[in-house]
N, C-alpha and C positions, 0 to 999 in steps of 0.2 A: 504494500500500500504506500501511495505519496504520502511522503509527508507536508503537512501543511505551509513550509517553506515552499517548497517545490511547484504545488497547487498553486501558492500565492504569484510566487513569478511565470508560471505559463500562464495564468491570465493578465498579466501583463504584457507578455510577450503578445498576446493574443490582440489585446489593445494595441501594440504598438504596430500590428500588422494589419489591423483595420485601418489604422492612420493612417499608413504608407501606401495600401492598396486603394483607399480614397483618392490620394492626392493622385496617383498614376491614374485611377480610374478617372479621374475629372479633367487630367489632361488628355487622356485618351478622347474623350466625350467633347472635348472641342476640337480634336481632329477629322474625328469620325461620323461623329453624333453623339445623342446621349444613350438609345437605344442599340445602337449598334456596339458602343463599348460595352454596356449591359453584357451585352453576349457572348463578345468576347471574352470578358472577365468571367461570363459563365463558364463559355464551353473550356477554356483553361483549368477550373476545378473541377469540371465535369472528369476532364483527362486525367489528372492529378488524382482525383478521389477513386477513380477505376481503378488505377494502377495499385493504389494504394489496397484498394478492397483486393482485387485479384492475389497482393504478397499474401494480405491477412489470409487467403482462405475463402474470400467469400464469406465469411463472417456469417451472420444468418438473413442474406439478404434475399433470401428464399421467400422469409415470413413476410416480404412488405406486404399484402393483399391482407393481411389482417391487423394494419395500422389502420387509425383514428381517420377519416375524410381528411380532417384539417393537418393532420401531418402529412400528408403528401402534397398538401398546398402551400410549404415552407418558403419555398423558394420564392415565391412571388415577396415574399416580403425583403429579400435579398433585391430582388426587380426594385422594389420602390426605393430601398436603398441607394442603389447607385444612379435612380434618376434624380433623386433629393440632391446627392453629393452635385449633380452635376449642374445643377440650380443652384445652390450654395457654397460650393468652390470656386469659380471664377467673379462669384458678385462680394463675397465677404471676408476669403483667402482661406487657407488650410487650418488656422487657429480656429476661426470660428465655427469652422463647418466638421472639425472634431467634437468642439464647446457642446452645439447644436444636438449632435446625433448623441452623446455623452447623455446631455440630457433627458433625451426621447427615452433614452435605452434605461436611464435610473428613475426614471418616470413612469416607465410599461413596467421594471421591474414592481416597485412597487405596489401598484396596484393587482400585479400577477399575486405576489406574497399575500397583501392584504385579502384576497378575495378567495386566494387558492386554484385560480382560473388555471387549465390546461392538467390538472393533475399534482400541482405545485401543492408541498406542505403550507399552510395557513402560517407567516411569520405576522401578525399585527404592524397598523405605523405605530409606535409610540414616540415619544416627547426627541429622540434620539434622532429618531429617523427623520421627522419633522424638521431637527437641525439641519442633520445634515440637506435635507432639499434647501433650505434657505441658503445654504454657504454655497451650495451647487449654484444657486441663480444668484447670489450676489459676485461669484465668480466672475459665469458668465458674462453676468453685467459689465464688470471690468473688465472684461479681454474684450469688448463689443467696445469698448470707448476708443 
């Protein structure tokens, strides 16, 4: 098992590779278009994730017919992703349009916890978590100035 160092900086790593594939992604999207880099940036992990599946084994990618509707309709939310970035990258620059989706993403989380939506354990807001969304938008508000 990870230990909790470990966990902690792959999700960082993980953030700092959603920054980087943004910013490429959003200069892609004023070369190309915004949907056409869409696809690009898809079909790249499409390639990557096969490869990846095929070493594993195949893993149990047999069972997908008996995933949930809305987990097979993931990806589209990756889609609106990269068309936001590509809206919010060249009008507000790579800090903000991190700030931006940082936000969204601690914001969906949230309410995913609170409600338990998708299968998610019930974490409550309390007084903490409340903080931290305020420090999150007085951030924001600062790297926006």
């Amino acid at each position: 098992m990870l230990s909790l160092w470990w966990v902690i900086l792959i999700g960082v790593l993980g953030g700092a590779a959603v920054g980087i594939q943004g910013v490429i992604a959003a200069a892609m999207g004023q070369r190309v278009g915004s949907t056409a880099s869409s696809f690009i940036v898809h079909l790249s992990g499409l390639l990557l994730s096969g490869a990846l599946l095929w070493l594993q084994g195949g893993q149990r990618i047999r069972a997908w017919p008996s995933l949930p509707w809305y987990m097979l309709g993931a990806g589209v939310f990756g889609v609106i992703l990269y068309l936001t970035i590509s809206v919010t990258m060249p009008r507000l620059g790579a800090t903000m349009m991190i700030t931006l989706i940082i936000i969204g993403q601690l914001t969906a989380g949230i309410l995913i916890d609170q409600f338990g939506w998708l299968g998610v354990p019930v974490h409550a807001l309390d007084a903490g978590r409340v903080a931290g969304v305020l420090v999150l938008l007085a951030g924001g508000y600062l790297l926006s100035r």
